[in-house]
LUMNUDO-911686 format. One record per residue: residue number from 1; x, y, z of N, C-alpha, C in turn; residue in three letters. Coordinates in pm, 1 decimal. Layout:
<rolos>
<num: NUM | nc1: X | nc2: Y | nc3: Z | cac1: X | cac2: Y | cac3: Z | cc1: X | cc2: Y | cc3: Z | residu: ala> .
...
</rolos>
This chain:
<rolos>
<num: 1 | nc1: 14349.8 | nc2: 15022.2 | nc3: 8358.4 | cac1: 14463.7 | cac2: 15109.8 | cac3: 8381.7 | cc1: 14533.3 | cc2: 15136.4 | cc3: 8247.0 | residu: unk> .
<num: 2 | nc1: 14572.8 | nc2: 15239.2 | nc3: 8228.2 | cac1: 14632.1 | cac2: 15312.1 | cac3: 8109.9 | cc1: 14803.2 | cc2: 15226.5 | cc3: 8114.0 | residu: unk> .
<num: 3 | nc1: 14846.9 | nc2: 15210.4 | nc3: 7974.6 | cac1: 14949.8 | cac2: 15125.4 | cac3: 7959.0 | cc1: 15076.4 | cc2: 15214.1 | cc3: 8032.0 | residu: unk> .
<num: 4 | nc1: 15042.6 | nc2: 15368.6 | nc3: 7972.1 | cac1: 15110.2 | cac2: 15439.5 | cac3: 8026.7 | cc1: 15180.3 | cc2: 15460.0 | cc3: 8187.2 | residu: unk> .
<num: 5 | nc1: 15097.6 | nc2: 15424.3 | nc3: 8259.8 | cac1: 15057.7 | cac2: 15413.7 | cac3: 8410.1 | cc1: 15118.1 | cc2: 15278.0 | cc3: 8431.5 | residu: unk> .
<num: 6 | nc1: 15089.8 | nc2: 15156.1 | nc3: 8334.1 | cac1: 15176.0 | cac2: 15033.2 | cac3: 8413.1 | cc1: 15315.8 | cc2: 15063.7 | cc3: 8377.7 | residu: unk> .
<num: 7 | nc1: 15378.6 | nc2: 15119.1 | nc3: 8269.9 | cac1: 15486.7 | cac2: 15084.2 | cac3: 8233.3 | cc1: 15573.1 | cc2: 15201.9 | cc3: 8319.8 | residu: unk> .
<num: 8 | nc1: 15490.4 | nc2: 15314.5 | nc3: 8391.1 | cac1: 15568.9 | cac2: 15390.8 | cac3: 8488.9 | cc1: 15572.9 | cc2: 15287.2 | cc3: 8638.9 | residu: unk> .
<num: 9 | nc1: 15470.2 | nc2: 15209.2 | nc3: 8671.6 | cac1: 15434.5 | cac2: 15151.3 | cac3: 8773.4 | cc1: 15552.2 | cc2: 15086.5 | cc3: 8794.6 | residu: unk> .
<num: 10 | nc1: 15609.0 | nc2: 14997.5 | nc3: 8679.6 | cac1: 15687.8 | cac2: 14845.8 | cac3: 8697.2 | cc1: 15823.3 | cc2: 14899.9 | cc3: 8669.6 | residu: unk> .
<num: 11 | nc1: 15850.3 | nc2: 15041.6 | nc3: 8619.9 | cac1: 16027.1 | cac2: 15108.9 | cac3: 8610.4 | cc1: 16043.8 | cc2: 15110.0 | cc3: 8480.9 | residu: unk> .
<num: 12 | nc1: 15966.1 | nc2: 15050.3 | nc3: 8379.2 | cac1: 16046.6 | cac2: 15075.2 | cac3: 8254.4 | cc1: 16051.5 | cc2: 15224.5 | cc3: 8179.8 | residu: unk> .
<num: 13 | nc1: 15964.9 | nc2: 15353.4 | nc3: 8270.1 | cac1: 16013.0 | cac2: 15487.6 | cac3: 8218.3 | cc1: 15982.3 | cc2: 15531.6 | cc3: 8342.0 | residu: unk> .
<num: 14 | nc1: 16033.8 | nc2: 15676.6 | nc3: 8367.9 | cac1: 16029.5 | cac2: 15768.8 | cac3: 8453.0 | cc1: 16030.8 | cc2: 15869.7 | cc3: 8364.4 | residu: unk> .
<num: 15 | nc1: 15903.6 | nc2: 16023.1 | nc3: 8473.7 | cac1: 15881.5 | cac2: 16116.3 | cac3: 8456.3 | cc1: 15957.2 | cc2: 16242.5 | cc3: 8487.0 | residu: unk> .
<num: 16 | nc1: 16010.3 | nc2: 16285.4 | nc3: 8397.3 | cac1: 16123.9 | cac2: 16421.5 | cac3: 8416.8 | cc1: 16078.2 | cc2: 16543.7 | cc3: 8472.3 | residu: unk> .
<num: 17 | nc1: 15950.2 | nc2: 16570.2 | nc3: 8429.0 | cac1: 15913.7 | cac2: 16713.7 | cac3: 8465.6 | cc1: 15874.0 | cc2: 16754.8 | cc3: 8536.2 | residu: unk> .
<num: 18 | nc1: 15835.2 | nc2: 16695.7 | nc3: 8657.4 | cac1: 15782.9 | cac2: 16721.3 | cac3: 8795.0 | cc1: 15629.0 | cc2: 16771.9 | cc3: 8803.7 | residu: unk> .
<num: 19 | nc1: 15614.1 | nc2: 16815.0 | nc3: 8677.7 | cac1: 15476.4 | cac2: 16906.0 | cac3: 8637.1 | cc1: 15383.7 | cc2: 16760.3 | cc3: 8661.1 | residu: unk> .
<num: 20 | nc1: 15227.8 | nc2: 16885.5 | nc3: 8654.2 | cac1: 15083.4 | cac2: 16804.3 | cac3: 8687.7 | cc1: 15021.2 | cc2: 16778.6 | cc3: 8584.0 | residu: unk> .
<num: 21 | nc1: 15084.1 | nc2: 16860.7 | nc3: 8478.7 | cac1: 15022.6 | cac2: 16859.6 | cac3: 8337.5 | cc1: 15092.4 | cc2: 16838.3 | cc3: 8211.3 | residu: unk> .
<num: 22 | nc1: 15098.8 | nc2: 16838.0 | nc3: 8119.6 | cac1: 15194.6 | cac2: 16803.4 | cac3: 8015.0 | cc1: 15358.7 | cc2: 16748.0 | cc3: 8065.6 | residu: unk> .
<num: 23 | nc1: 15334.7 | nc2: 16627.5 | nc3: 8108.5 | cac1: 15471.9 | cac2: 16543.7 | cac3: 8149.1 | cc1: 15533.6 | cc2: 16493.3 | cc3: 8082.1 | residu: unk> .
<num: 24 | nc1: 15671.7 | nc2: 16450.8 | nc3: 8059.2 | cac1: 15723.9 | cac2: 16385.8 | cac3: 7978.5 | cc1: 15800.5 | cc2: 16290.8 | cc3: 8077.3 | residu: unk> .
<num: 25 | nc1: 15885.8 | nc2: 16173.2 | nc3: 8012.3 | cac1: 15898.7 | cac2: 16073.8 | cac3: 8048.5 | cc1: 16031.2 | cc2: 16023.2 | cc3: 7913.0 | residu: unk> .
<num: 26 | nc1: 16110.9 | nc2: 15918.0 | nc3: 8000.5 | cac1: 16185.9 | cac2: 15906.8 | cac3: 7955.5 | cc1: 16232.5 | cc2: 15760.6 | cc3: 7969.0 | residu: unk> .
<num: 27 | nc1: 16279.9 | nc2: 15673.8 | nc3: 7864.7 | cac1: 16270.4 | cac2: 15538.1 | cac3: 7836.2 | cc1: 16427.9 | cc2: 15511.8 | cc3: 7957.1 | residu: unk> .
<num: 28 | nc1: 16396.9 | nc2: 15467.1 | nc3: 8094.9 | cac1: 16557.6 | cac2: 15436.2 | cac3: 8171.5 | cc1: 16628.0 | cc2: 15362.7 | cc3: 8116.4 | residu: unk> .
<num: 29 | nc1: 16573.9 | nc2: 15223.4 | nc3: 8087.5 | cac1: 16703.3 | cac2: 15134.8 | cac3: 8051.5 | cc1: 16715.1 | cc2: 15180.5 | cc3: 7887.8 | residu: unk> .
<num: 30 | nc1: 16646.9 | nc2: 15219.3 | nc3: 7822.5 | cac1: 16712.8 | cac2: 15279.5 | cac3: 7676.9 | cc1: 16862.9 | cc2: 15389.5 | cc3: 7737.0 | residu: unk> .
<num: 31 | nc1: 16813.1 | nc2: 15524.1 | nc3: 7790.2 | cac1: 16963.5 | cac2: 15620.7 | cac3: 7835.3 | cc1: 17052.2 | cc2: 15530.7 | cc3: 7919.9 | residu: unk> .
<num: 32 | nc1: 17016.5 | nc2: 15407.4 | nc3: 7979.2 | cac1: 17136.4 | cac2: 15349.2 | cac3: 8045.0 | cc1: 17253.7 | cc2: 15275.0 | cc3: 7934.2 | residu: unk> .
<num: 33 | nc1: 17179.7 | nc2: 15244.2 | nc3: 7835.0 | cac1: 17215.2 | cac2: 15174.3 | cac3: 7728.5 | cc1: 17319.7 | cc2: 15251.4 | cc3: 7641.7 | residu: unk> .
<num: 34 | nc1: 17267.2 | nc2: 15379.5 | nc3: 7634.1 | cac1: 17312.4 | cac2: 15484.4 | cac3: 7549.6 | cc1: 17470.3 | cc2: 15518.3 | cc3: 7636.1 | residu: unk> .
<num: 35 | nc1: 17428.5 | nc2: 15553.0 | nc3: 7791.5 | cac1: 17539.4 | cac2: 15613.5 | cac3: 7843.9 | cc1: 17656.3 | cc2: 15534.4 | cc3: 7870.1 | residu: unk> .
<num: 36 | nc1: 17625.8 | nc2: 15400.2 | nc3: 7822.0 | cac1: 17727.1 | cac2: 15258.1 | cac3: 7810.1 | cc1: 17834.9 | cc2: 15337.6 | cc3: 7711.6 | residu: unk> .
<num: 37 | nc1: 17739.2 | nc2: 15307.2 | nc3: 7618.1 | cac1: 17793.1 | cac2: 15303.1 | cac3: 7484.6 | cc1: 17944.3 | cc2: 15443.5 | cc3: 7492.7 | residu: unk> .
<num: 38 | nc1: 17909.3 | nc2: 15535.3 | nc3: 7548.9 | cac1: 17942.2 | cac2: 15681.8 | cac3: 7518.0 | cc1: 18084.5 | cc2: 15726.2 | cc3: 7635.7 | residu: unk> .
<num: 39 | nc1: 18071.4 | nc2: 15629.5 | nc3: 7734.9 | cac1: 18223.0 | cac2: 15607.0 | cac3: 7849.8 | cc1: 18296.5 | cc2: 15585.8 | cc3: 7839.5 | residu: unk> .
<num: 40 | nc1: 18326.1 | nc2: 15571.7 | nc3: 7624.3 | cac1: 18537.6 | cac2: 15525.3 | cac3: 7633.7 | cc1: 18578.0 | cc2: 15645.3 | cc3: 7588.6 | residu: unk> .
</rolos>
């Protein structure tokens, strides 16, 4: 299995584009981290 494929499997990224082909993906707990930072 492609690393890619476990690390969507187990939550550490999710896929934004809904598309079948050229997908992108996005690191969750990195933007959760970020949107901490950015709430005062």
């Amino acid at each position: 299995m492609r690393i890619l494929c476990r690390v969507f499997i187990i939550g550490i990224i999710r896929e934004i584009t809904g598309k079948q082909r050229y997908k992108r993906y996005i690191f969750t707990d990195y933007v959760e981290i970020i949107a901490r930072g950015t709430k005062d």
